[in-house]
MMTF fields as JSON, N, C-alpha, C and O atoms, coordinates in Angstrom:
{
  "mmtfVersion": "1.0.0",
  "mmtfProducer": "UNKNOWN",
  "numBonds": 447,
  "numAtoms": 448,
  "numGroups": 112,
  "numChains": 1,
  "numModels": 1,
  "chainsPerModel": [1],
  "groupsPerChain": [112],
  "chainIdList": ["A"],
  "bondAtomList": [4, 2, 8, 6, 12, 10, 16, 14, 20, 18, 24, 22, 28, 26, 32, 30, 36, 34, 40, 38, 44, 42, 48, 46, 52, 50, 56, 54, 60, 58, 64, 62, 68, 66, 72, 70, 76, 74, 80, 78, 84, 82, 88, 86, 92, 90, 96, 94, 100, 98, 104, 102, 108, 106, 112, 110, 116, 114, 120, 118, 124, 122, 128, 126, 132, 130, 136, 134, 140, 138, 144, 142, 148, 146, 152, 150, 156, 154, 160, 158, 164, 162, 168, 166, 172, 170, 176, 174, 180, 178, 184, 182, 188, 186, 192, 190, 196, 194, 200, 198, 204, 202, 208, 206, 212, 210, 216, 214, 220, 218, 224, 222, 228, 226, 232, 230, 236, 234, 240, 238, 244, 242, 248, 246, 252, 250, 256, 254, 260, 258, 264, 262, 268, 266, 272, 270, 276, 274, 280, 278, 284, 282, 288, 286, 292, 290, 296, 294, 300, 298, 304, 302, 308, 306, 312, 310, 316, 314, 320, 318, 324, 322, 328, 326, 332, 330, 336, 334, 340, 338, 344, 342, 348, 346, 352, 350, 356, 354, 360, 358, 364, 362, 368, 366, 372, 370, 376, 374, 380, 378, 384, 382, 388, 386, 392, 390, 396, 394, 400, 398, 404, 402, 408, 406, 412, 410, 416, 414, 420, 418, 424, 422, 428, 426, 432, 430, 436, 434, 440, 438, 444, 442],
  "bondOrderList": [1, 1, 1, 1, 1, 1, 1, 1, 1, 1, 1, 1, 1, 1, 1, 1, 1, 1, 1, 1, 1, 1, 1, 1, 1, 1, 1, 1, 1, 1, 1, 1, 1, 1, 1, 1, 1, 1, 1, 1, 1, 1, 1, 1, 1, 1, 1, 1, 1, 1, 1, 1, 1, 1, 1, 1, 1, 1, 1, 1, 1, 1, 1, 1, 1, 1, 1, 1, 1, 1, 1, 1, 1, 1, 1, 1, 1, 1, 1, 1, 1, 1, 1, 1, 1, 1, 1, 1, 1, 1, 1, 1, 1, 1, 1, 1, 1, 1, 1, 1, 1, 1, 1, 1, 1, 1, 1, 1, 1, 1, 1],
  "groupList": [{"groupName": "UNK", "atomNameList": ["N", "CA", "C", "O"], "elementList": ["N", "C", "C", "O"], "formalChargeList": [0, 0, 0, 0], "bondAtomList": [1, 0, 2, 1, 3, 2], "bondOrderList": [1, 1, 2], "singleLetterCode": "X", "chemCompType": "L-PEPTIDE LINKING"}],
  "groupTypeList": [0, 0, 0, 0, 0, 0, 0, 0, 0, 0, 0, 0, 0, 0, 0, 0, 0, 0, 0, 0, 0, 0, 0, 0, 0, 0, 0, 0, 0, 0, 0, 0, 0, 0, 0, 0, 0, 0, 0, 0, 0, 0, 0, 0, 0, 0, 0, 0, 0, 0, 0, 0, 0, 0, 0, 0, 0, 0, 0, 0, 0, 0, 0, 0, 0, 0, 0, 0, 0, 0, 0, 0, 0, 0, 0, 0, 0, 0, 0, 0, 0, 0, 0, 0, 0, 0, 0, 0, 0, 0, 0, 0, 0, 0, 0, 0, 0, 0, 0, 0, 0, 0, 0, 0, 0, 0, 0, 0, 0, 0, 0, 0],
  "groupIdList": [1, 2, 3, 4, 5, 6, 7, 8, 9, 10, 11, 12, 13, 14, 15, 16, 17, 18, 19, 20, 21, 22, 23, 24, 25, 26, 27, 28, 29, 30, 31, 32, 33, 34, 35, 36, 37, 38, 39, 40, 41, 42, 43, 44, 45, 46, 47, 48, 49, 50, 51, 52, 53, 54, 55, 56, 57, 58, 59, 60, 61, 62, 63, 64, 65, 66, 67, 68, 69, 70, 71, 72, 73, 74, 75, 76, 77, 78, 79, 80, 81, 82, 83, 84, 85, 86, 87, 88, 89, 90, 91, 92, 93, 94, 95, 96, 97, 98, 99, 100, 101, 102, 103, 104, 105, 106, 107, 108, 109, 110, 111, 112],
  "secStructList": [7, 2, 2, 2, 2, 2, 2, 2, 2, 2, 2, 2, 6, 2, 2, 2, 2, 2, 2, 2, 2, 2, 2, 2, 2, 2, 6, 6, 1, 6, 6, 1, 7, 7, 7, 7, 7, 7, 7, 7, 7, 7, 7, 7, 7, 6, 6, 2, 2, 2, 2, 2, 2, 2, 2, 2, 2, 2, 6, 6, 6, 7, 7, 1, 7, 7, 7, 1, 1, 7, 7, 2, 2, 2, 2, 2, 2, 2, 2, 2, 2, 2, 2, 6, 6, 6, 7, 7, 7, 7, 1, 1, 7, 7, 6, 6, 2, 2, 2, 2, 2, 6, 7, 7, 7, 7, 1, 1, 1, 6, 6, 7],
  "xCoordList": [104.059, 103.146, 103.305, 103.43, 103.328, 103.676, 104.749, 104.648, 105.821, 107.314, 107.131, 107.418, 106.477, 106.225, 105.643, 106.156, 104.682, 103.426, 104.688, 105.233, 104.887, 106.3, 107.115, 107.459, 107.666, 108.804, 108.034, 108.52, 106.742, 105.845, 105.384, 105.29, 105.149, 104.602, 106.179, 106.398, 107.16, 108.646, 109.626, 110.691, 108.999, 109.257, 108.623, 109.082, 107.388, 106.734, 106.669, 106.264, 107.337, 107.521, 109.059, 109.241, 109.961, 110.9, 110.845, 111.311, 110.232, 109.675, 109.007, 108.849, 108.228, 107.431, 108.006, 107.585, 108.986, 110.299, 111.066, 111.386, 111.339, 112.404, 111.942, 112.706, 110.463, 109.391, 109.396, 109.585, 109.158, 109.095, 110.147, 109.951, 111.612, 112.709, 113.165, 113.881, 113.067, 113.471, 111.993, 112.561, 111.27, 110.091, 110.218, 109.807, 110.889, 110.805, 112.251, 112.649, 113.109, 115.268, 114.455, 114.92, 113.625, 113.092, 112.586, 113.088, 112.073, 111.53, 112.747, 112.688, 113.898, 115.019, 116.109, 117.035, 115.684, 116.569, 116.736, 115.966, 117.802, 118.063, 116.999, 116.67, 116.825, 115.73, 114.141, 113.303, 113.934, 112.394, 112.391, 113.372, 111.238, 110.698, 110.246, 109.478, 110.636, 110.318, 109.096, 109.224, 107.953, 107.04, 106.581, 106.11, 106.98, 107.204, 106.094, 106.12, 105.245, 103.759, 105.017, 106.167, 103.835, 104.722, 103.795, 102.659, 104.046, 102.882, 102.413, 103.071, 101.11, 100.751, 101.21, 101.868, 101.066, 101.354, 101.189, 100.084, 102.344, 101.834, 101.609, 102.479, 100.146, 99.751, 99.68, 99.214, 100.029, 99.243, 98.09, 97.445, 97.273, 96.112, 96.127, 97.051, 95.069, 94.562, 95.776, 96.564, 95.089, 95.115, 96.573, 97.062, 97.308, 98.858, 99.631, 100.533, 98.681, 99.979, 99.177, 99.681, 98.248, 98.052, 98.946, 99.431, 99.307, 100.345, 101.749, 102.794, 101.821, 103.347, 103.273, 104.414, 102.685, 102.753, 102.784, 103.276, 102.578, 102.175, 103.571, 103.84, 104.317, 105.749, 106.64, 107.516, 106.265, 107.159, 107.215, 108.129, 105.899, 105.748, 106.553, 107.427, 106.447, 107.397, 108.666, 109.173, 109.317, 110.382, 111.052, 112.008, 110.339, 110.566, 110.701, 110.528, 110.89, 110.737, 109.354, 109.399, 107.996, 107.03, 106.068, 105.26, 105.928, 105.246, 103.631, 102.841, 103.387, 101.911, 100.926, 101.199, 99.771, 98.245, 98.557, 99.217, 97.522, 97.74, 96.064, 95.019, 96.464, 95.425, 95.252, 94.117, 96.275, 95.898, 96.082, 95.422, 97.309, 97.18, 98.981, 99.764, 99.167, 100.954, 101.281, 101.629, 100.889, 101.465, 102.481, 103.073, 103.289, 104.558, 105.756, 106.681, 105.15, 105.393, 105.758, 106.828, 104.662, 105.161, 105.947, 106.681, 105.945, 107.003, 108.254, 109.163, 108.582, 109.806, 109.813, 110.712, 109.019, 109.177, 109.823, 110.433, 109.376, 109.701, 111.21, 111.958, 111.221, 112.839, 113.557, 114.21, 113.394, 114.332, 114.566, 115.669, 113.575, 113.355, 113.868, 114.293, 113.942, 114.25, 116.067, 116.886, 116.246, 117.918, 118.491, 119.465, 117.67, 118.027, 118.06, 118.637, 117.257, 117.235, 118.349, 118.782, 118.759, 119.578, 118.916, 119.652, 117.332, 117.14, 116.994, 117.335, 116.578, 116.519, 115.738, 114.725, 116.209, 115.316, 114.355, 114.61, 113.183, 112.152, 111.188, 111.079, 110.521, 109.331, 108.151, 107.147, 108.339, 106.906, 106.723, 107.701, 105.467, 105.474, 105.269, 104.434, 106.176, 106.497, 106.869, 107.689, 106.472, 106.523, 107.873, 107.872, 109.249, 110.484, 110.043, 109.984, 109.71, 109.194, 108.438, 108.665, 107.394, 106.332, 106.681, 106.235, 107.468, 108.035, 108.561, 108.122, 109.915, 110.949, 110.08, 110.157, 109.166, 107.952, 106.958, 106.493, 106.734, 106.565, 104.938, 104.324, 104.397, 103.274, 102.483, 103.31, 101.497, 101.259, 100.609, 100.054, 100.869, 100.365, 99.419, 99.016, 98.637, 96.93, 97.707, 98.923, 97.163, 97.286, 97.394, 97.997, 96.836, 96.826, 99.024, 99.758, 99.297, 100.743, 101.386, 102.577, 101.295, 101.793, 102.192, 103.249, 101.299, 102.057, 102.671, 102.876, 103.042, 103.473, 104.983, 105.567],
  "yCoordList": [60.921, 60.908, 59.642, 59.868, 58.387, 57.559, 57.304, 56.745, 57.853, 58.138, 58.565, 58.016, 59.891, 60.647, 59.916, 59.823, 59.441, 58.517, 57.788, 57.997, 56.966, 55.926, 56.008, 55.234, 57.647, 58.224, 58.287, 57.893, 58.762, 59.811, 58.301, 58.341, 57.069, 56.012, 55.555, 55.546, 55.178, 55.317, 55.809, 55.363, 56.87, 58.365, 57.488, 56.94, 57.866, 57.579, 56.315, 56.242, 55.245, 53.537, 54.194, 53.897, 54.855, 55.078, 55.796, 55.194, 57.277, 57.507, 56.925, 57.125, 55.895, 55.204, 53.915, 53.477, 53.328, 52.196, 53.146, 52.56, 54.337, 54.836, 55.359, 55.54, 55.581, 56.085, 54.829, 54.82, 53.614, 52.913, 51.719, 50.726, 52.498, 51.715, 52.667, 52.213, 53.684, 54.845, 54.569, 54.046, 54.587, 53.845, 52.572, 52.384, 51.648, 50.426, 50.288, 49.184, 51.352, 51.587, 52.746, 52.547, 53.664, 54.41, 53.503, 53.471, 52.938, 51.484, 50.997, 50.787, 50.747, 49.966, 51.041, 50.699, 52.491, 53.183, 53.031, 52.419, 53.674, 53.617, 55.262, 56.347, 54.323, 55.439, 54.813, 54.994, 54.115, 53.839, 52.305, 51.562, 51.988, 51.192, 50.311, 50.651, 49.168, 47.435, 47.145, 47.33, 46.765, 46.276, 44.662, 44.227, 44.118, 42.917, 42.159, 42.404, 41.369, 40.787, 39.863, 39.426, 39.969, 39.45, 38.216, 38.365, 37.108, 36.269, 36.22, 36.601, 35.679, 35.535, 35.889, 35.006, 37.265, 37.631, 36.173, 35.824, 35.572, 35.048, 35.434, 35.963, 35.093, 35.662, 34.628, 33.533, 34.796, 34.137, 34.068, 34.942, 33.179, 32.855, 33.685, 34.076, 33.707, 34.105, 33.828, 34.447, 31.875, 31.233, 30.921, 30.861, 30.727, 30.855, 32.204, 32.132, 33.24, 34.498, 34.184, 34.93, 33.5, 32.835, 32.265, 32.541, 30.813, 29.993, 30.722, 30.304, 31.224, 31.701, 33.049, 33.397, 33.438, 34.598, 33.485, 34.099, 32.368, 31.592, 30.8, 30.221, 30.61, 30.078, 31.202, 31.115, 32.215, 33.235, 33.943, 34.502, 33.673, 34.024, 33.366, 33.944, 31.767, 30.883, 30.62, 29.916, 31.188, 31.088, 32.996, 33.375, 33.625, 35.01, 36.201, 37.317, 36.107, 36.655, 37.81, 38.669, 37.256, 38.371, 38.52, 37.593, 39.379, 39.668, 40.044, 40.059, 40.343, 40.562, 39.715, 38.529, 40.164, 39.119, 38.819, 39.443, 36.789, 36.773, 36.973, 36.41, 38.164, 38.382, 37.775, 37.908, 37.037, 36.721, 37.968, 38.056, 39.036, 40.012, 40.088, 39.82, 40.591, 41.009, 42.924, 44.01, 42.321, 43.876, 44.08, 43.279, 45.695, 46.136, 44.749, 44.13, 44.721, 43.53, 42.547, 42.095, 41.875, 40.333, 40.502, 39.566, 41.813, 41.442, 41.618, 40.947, 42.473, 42.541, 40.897, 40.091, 40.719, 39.048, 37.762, 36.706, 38.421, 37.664, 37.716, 36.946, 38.934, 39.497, 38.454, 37.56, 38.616, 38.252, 36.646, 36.196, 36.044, 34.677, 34.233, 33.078, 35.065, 34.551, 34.817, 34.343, 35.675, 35.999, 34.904, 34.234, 34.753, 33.345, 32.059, 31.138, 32.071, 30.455, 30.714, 29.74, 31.827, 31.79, 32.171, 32.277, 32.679, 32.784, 34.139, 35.119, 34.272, 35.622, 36.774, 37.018, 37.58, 39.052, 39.247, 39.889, 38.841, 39.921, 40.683, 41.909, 39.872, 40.191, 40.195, 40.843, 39.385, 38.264, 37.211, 36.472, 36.686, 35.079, 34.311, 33.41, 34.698, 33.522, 32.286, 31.786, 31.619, 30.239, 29.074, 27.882, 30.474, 29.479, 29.332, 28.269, 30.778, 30.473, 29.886, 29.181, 30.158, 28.757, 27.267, 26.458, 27.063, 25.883, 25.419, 24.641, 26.447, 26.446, 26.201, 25.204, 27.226, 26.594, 25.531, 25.284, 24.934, 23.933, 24.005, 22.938, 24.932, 25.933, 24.777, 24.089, 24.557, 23.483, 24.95, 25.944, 24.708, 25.313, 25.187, 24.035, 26.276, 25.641, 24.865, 24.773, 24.349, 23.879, 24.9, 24.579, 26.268, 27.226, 27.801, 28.122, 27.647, 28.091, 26.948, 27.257, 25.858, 25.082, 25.133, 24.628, 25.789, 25.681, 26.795, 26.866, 27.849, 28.854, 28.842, 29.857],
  "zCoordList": [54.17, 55.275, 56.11, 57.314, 55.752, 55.817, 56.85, 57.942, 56.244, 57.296, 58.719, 59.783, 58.374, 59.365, 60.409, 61.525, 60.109, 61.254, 61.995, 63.078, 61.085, 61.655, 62.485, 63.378, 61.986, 63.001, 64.068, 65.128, 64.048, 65.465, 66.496, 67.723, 65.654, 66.589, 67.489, 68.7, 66.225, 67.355, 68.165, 68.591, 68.284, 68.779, 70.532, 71.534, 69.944, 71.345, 72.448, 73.608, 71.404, 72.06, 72.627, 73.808, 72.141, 72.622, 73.921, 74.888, 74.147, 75.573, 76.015, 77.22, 75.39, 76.587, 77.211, 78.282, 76.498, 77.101, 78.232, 79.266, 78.145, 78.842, 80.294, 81.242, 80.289, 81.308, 82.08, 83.297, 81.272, 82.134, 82.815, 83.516, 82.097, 83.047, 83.798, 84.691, 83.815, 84.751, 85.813, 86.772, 86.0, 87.024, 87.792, 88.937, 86.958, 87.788, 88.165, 88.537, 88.1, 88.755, 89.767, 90.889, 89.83, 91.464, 92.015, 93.139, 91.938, 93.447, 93.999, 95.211, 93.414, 93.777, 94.595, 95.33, 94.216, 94.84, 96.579, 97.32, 96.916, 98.222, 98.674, 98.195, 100.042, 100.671, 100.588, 101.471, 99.458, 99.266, 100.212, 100.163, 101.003, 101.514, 100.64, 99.74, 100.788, 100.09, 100.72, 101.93, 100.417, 101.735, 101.146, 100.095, 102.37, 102.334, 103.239, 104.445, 102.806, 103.509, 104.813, 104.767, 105.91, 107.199, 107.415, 106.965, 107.977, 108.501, 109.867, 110.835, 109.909, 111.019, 112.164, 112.713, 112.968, 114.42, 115.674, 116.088, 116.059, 117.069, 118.471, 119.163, 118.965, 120.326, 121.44, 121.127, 122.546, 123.613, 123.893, 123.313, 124.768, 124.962, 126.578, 127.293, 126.674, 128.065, 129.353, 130.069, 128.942, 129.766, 129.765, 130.893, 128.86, 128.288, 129.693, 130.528, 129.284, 129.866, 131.182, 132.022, 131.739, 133.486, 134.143, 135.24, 132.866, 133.667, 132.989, 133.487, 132.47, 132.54, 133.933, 134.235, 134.365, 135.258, 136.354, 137.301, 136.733, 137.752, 137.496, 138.548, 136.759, 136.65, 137.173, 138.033, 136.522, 136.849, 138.39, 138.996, 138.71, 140.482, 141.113, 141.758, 141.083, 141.312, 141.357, 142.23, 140.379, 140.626, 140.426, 139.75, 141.083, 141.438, 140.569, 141.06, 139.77, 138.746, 138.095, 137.215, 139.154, 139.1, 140.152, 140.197, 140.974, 141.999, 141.949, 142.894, 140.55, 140.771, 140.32, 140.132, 140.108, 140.066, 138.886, 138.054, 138.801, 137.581, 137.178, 137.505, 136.232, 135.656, 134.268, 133.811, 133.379, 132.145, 130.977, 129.941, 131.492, 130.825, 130.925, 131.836, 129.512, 129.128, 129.761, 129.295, 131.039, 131.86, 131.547, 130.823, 132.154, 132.453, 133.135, 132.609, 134.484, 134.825, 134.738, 135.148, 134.008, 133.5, 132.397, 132.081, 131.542, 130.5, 131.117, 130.628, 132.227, 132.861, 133.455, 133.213, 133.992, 134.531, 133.489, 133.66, 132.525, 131.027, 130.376, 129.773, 130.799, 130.631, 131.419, 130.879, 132.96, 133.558, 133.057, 132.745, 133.048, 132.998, 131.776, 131.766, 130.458, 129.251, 129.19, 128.402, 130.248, 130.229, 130.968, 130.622, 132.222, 132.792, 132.498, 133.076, 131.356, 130.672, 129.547, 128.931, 129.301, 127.689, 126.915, 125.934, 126.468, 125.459, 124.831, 125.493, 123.764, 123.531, 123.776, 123.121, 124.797, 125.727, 124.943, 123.924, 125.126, 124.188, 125.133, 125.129, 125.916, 127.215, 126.629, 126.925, 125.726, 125.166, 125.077, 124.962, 125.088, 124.908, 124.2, 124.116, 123.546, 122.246, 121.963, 122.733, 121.022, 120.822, 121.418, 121.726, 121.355, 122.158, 123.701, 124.319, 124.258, 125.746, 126.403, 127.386, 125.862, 125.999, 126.067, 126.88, 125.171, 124.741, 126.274, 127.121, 126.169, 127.564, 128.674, 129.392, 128.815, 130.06, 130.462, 131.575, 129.238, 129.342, 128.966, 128.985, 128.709, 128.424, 127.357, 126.759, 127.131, 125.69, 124.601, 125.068, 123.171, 122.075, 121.592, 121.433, 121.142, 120.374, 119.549, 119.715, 118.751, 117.195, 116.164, 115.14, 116.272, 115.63, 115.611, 114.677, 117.229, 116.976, 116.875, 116.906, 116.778, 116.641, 115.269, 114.893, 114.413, 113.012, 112.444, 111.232, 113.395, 113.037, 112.853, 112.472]
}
């Protein structure tokens, strides 16, 4: 009786080792999504996408109001302006452009 139990408890550590390396080799397969925590979204301020629309009027690049808002527009304005300086096309205003513009950073992106 004894035996038996024995066999039946190692029986079952044996499917239950094999359940759970065949479980943690499907996460790794190809096809499944890794999800990976991202940090902090950086945004512009209001007053940030004002004076960049007011740089960009300036030197032609955007024709409409500055409203303090990431229009159609100003991201095309953003385009042009970030191809013209060299940097990399995005048509947002991100921490290199700002920079390039001369724009100042909260303290909040400053440490981003």
């Amino acid at each position: 009786m004894k035996k038996f139990l024995a066999l039946t408890l190692l029986l079952l550590c044996v499917c239950n080792t094999g359940v759970l390396a065949q479980n943690s080799t499907s996460n790794t397969k190809a096809g499944t999504k890794q999800v990976t925590k991202r940090g902090p979204v950086f945004r512009a301020t209001k007053d940030q996408i004002n004076q960049a629309q007011a740089i960009l009027k300036e030197r032609g690049f955007y024709a409409g109001e500055q409203l303090g808002k990431l229009d159609d527009a100003t991201r095309e304005g953003l385009r042009k302006y970030q191809q013209a300086e060299g940097l990399k096309v995005t048509g947002t205003l991100n921490k290199i452009t700002l920079e390039k513009m001369n724009i100042a950073l909260t303290e909040k992106q400053k440490s981003m």
